[in-house]
C-alpha positions in Angstrom: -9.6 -4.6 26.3 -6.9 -4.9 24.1 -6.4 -9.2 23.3 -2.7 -10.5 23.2 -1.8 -11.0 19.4 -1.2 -14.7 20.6 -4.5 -15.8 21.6 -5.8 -14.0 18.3 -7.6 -16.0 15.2 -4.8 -17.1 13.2 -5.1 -15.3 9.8 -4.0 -15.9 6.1 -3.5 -12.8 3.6 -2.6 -13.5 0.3 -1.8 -11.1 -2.5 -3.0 -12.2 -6.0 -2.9 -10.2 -9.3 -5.5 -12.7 -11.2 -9.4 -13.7 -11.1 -8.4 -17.2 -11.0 -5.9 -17.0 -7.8 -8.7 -15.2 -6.1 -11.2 -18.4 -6.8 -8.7 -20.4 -5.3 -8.1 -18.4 -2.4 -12.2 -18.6 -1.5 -13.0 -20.5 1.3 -9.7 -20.4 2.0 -7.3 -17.5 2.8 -9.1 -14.8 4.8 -8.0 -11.8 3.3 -6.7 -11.3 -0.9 -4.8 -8.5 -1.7 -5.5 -7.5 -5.5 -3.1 -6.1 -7.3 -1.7 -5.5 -10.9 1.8 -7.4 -11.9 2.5 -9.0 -8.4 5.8 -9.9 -10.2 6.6 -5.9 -9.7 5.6 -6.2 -6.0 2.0 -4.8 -7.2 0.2 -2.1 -8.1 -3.5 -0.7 -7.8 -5.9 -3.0 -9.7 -7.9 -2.4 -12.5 -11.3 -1.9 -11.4 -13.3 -4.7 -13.8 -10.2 -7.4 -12.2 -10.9 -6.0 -8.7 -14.6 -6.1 -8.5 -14.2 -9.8 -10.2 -12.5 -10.9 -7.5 -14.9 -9.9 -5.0 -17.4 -11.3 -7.2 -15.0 -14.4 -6.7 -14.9 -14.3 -2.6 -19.0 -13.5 -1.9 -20.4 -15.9 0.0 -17.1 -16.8 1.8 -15.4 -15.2 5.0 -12.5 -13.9 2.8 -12.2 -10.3 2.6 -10.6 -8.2 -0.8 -7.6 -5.3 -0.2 -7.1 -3.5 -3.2 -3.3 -1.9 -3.1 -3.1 1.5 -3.5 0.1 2.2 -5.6 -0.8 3.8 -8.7 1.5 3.6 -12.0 -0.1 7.0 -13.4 1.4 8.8 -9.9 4.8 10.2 -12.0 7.2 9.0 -9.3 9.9 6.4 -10.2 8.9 2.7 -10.3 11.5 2.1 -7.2 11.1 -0.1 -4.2 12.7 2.9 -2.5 11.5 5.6 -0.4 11.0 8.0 -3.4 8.9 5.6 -5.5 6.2 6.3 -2.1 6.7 9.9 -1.8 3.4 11.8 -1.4 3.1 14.2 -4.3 0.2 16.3 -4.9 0.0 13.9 -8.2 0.2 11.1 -6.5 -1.8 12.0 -3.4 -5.0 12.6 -6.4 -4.3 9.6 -7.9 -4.9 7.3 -4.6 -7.6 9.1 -3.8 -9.5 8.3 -7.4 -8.4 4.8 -6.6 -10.0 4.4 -2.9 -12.9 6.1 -4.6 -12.6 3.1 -7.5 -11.8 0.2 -4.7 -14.9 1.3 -2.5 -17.0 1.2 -6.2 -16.0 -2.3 -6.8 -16.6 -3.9 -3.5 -13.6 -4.0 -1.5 -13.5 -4.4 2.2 -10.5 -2.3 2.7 -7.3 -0.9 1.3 -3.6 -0.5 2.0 -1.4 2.6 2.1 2.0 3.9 2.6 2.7 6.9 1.1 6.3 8.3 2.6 8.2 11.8 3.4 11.2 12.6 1.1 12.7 12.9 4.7 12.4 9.2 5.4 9.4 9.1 7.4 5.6 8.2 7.2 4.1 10.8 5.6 1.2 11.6 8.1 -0.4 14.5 6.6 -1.2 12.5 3.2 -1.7 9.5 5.0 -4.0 10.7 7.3 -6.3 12.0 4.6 -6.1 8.9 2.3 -7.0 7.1 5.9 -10.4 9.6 6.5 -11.6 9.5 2.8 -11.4 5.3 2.9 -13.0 5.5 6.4 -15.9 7.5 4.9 -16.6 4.9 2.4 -16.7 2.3 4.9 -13.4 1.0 4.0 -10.7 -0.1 6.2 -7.0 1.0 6.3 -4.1 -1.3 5.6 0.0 -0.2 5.7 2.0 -1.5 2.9 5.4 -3.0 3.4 6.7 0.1 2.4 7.8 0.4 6.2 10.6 -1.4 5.8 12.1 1.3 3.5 12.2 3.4 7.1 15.6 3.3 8.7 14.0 4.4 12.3 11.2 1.9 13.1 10.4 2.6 16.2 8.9 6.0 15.1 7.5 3.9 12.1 5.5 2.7 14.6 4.4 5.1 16.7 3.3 7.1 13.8 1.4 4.2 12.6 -0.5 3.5 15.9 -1.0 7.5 15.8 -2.6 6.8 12.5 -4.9 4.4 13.6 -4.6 1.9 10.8 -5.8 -1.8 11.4 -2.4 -3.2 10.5 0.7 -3.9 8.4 2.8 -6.0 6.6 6.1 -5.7 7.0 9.5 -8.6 6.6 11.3 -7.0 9.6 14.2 -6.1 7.6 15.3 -2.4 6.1 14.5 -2.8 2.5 12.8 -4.8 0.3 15.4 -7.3 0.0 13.7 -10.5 2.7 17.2 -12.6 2.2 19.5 -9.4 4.0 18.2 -11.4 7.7 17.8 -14.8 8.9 14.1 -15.5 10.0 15.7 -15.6 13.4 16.6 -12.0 13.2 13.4 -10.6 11.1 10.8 -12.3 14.1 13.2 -10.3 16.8 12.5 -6.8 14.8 8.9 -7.8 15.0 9.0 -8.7 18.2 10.1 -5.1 19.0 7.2 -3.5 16.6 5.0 -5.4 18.2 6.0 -4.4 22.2 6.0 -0.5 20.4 2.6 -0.9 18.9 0.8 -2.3 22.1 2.7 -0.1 24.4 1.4 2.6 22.1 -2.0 1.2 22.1 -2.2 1.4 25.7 -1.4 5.2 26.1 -3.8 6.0 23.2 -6.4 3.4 24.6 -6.6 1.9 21.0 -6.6 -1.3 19.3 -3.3 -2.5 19.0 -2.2 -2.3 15.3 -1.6 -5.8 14.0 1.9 -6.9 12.9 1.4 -9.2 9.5 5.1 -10.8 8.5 5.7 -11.1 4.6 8.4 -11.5 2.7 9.2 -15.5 2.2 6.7 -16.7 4.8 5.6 -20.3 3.9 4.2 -23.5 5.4 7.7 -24.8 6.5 8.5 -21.4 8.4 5.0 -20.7 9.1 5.9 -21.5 13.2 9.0 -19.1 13.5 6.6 -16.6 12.5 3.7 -17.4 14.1 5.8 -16.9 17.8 5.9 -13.0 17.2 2.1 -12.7 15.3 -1.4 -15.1 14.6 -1.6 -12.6 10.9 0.5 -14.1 8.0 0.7 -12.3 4.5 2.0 -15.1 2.2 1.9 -15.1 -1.5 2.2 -18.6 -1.7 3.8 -19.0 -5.0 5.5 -21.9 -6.1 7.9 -21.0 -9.1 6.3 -17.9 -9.6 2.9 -18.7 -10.2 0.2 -19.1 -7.2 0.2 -22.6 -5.7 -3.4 -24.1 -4.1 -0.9 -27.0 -2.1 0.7 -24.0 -0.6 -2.0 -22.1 0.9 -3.6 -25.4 1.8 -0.6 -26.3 3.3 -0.1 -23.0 5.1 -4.0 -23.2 6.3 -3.4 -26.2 7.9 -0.2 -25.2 9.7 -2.2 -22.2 11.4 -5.3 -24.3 12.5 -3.0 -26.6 14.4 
């Protein structure tokens, strides 16, 4: 039986493009997403920094995503739909990099290749999603959902998909500031009625809704009333701060 997102563990994802941010993160946040140039909203890591930082994490609950968005894919370096389209280049490239995530220790990685028609691309998606299953790896969405103007499909494609959750600021675009907090935890609220309504036709785990995009310790409660999972890079002017994910931590074991 599916459990309500509400009585759920409260969780803490943080995405980090450094050794050092994931040795503060130990003990601490339970999932780091490694990336390259967070600065750039991220891009697959270089395997030596990614297997450092689960060198960084053992012995501690914290898990390791890598990001799968490769700069070698020849699409444009956009935060639009076209810089996610699902080329054959860019379809071999994410695969080399799953391969190179599962080498180096990762727990799991996050997707989100799109259709040139606005859509999840399922047929790419659905074979990065089998070739990280078979290397014991988990599957992520990106926020690259929010680049999709009709969400509700998003989401049934994604509980179709099977993947174990996403991240996503509840507004179209990448642009957080476009919505009041108010307004992004309503959109969520939606995805989240989609994704366990979908769950229970397909007798699945519900997909877990992780809000990002400007989440901190002093909104941490708005968000909290639509999902327990947080994604939160908790930067301080713009380099990772330790008070802020301690802060954050101790908002969500309240």
């Amino acid at each position: 039986m599916n459990r309500s997102p509400r009585l759920a563990r409260p969780t803490i994802e943080v995405p980090i493009d450094s050794v050092a941010s994931a040795r503060l993160c130990a003990g601490i946040a339970t999932r780091i997403e490694v990336c390259d140039d967070l600065a750039s909203e991220g891009w697959t890591p270089r395997e030596e920094v990614l297997r450092a930082c689960v060198e960084a994490v053992a012995g501690t609950p914290c898990t390791v995503v890598s990001m799968i968005r490769s700069r070698d894919n020849g699409l444009p370096p956009t935060l639009t739909s076209s810089g996610f389209e699902a080329t054959p280049r860019a379809i071999d490239c994410a695969l080399r990099e799953i391969e190179m995530s599962a080498r180096a220790g990762a727990h799991s990685v996050a997707i989100g290749f799109l259709s040139s028609h606005g859509t999840i691309d399922m047929a790419a998606c659905a074979r990065l999603r089998d070739h990280a299953q078979g290397m014991g790896l988990l599957v992520a969405f990106l926020r690259t959902i929010d680049l999709l103007v009709d969400r509700k499909q998003a989401m049934r494609d994604l509980a179709e998909l099977g993947v174990a959750r996403v991240v996503t600021a509840g507004v179209l675009g990448w642009d957080a500031s476009v919505a009041s907090i108010a307004e992004r935890v309503k959109v969520l609220q939606a995805d989240a009625e989609t994704l366990a309504g979908e769950a229970r036709l397909r007798d699945r785990s519900i997909v877990e809704i992780v809000p990002g995009g400007g989440v901190r310790a002093s909104n941490a409660v708005d968000w909290l009333a639509v999902s327990p999972h947080l994604h939160a890079s908790c930067r301080r002017g713009g380099v990772f701060s330790l008070d802020e994910l301690l802060a954050l931590s101790r908002v969500l074991a309240a």
